[in-house]
C-alpha positions, -999 to +999 in steps of 0.1 A: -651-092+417-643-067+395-618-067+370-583-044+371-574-022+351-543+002+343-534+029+321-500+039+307-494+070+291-466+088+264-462+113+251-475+152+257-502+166+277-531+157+246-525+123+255-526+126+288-560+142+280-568+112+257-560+083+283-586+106+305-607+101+280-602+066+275-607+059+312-639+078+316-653+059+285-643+025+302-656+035+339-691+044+316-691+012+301-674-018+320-669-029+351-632-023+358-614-013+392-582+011+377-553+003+397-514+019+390-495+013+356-471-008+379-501-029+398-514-062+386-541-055+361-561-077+334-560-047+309-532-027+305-539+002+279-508+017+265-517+051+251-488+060+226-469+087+210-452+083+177-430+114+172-402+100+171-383+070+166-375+072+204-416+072+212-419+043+193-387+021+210-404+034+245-438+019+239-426-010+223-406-016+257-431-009+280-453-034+262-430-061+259-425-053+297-460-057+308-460-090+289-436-104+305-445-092+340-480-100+334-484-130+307-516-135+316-530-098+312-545-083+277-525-056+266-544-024+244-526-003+224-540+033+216-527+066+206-508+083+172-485+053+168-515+025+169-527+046+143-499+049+126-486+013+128-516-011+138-502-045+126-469-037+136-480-032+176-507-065+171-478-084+162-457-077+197-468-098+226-499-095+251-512-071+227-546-083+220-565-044+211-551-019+187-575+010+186-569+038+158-580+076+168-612+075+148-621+041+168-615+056+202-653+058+214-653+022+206-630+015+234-657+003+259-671-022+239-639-035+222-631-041+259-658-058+266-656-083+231-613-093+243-616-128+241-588-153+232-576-156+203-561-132+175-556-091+182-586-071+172-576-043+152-602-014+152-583+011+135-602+029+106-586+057+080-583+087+099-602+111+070-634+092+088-627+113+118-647+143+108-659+155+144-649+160+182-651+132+204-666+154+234-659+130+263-677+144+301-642+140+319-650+147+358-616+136+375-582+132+362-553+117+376-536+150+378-544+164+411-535+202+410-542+212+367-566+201+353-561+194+310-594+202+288-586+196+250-609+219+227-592+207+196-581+182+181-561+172+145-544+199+119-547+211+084-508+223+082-486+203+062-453+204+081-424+178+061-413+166+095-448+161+108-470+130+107-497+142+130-528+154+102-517+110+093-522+102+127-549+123+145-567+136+111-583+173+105-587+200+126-616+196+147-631+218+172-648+211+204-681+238+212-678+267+238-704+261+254-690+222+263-655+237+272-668+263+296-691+233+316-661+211+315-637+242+327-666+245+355-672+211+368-628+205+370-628+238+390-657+232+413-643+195+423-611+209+432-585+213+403-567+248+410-550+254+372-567+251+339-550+240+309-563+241+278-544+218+247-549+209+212-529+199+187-530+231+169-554+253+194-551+289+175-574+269+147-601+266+173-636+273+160-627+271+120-650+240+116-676+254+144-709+272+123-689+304+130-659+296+108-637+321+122-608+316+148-627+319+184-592+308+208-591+344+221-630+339+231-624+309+247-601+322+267-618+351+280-648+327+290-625+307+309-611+340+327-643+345+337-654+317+357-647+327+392-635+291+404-608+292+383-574+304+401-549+301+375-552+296+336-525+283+313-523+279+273-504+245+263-488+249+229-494+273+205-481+278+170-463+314+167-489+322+135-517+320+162-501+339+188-513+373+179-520+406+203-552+398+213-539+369+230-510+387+247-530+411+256-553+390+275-527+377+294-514+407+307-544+420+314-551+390+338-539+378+370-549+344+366-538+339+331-500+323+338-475+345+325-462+313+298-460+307+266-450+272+250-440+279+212-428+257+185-400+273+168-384+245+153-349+261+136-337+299+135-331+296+095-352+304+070-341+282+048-345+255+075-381+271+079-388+270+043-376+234+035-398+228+066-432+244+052-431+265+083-457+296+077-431+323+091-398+331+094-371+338+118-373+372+119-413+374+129-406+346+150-383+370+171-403+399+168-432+376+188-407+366+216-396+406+219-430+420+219-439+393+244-409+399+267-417+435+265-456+441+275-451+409+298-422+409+328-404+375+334-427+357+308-416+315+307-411+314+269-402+281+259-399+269+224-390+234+207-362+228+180-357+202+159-318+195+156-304+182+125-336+185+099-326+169+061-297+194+048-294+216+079-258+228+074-237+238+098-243+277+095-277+273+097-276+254+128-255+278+138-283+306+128-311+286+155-286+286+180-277+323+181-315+329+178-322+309+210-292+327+228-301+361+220-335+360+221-356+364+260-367+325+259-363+305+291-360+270+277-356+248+249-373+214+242-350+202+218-360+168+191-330+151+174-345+149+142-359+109+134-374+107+100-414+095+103-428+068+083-451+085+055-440+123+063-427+142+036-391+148+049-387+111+054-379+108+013-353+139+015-324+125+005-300+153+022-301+135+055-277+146+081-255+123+100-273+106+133-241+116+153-243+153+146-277+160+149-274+146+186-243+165+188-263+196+178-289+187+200-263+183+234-254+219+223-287+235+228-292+215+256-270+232+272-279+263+262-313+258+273-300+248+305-280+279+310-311+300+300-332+286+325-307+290+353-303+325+348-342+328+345-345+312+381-320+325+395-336+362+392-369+348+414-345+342+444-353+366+475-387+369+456-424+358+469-444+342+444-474+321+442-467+281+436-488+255+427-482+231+453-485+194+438-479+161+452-445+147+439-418+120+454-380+121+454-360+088+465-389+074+477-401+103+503-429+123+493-418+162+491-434+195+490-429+214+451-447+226+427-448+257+397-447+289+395-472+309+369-439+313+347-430+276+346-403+278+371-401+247+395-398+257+429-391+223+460-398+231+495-384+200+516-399+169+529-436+167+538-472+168+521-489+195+509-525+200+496-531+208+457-535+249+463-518+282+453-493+295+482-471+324+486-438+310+485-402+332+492-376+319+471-342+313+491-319+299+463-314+273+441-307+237+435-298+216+408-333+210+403-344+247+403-356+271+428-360+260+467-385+283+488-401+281+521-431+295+530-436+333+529-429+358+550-429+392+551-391+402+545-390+393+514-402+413+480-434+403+460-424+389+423 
């Protein structure tokens, strides 16, 4: 009988990608059954995040957790923070594989070599990951959106940043390999497209063209008549130019969303950062964007409390976020990383006011977003309808194009785009029924 096996995953959608990754490389090359993250299992891989202190406590739990659920069961550790910190996660218990980002197409055969005894540590300097790891992902656990990573690593140099430490130099995956991937996802089924990177507006510098190709890219994708809707993960403000904006406007499937590291409002903040922009080009984005795109999701991230961030200058990011046309917020307390630069500034600021800064803009974002809904109610839009529980009974939601989330009651639902009339609201967004024809289009 077959083995079990289970995956648990941290972190942002690139993992998600990578434990996709990691699971297609294992189905390829050992005989393993994958069951839930919760199921009995022989091999649990833990696929982890490491930016922040908090990512690091939650896969340290969830490890020690599965060992003592499941004492018999070999425990692999993968992701930014087993590269980060190999000898640290070999050390916790269960843990008998820690396998480093350059190490990653090893993973079958490591697999296959567990045997008792000490950890095996297959984590090599990152500098020796010098190209793509192109993996032919065919299914993902995601049912509705479908993740396709055409980059991975960055060449920026961010203080507060470990990730050029952890997942090495930008590296670019071909066209022609995103475009088959993009097809085969949309022809089994998968109704949104996502495309992520770690730093996706660098796409193509290490390809034989050396020039920036993302806007390409994403024009092949638009073309590919299976594909209903089209959506840009992360993207750095630097690489967010009009071509881009234009495209989306110009396109019905391309969702009308933008995620956008921001970070703080101050230059200063921004400088002391090694940010390449500043505040006022950062608004100027978010205006033009507002203006050539109606009811645009424009969520940023912030990091509360960076070394020295006074007061005023918090202050400064906080006005910025409240004046400017963004929807949401995801907001970091700020948790010094092993090895980054900012970890050896010695201004740091008080744990208990950069989470009081960060409950602030919290709130904020909060407020944002409800007035952002709240404008889509007596609307019909189109929601991506995705299978999701709440108290135990399986329920009818999903997204709008603009990152809104929209619940329709109790019952089961295919993964497909529907015209959906939004009634009102909830404390967990926008509530809708099917549409009729009383009601306006968005």
């Amino acid at each position: 009988m077959s083995k079990r096996i289970a995956y648990c995953t941290f972190g942002c959608r690139l993992n998600q990608y990578d434990t996709e990754a990691i699971r297609t490389l294992v189905d390829d090359g050992c005989d393993f059954q994958t069951v839930g993250p919760r199921d009995a299992a022989d091999v649990y891989v833990v696929n982890t995040c490491s930016v922040t202190a908090r990512a690091d406590a939650s896969a340290r739990k969830a490890i020690r957790r599965i060992a003592g659920q499941h004492p018999g069961a070999r425990i692999v550790v993968a992701g930014c923070y087993a590269q980060r910190a190999p000898e640290e996660l070999a050390s916790l218990p269960g843990v008998a594989l820690v396998v480093g980002a350059a190490d990653r197409s090893r993973v079958a055969e490591l697999i296959e070599q567990l045997e008792d005894g000490p950890p095996i540590v297959a984590v090599s300097p990152i500098g020796t990951a010098r190209s793509f790891l192109d993996v032919p992902i065919t299914e993902m656990t995601e049912h509705s959106r479908a993740f396709v990573k055409v980059q991975e690593g960055c060449n920026e140099s961010c203080t507060f940043c470990i990730v050029p430490q952890t997942r090495g130099i930008s590296r670019s995956r071909t066209p022609e390999s995103v475009l088959a991937q993009v097809r085969q996802l949309s022809r089994t089924g998968y109704v949104e497209v996502v495309l992520t990177g770690v730093h996706i507006g660098d796409y193509g510098l290490d390809l034989p063209e050396r020039r920036r190709m993302l806007p390409e890219l994403i024009e092949g994708v638009l073309d590919i008549r299976e594909v209903e809707r089209f959506r840009l993960s992360s993207i750095e403000p630097a690489s967010l130019g009009d071509e881009i904006i234009d495209l989306m406007s110009g396109s019905a499937k391309f969702a009308r969303h933008f995620h956008i590291p921001f970070q703080s409002g101050s230059d200063t903040v921004l400088a002391r950062m090694k940010r390449r922009y500043r505040s006022g080009e950062f608004a100027d984005l978010v205006n033009r964007i507002s203006d050539r795109i109606p009811d645009c999701g424009i969520g940023v991230d912030v990091i509360c409390g960076f070394p020295g961030e006074t007061d005023e200058e918090f202050l400064r990011t906080f006005e910025f976020v409240e004046n400017l046309p963004i929807t949401y917020v995801h907001t970091f307390t700020y948790s010094p990383r092993p090895g980054s630069e900012a970890e050896k500034f010695t201004d740091q600021v008080p744990v208990e006011i950069r989470k009081r800064r960060t409950r602030a803009l919290k709130r904020l974002s909060a407020e944002k977003q409800r007035r952002f809904a709240q404008r889509h109610v007596g609307r019909v839009v189109d929601v991506l309808l995705e299978p999701t529980r709440r108290g135990g009974r399986k329920r009818i939601a999903g997204w709008t194009d603009n990152y809104l989330r929209v619940d329709l009651g109790e019952g089961e639902a295919e993964a497909r785009l529907v015209p959906i009339a939004i009634t009102g609201m909830d404390a967990d967004g926008l509530t809708g029924v099917y549409a009729s024809t009383n009601l306006s289009s968005a």
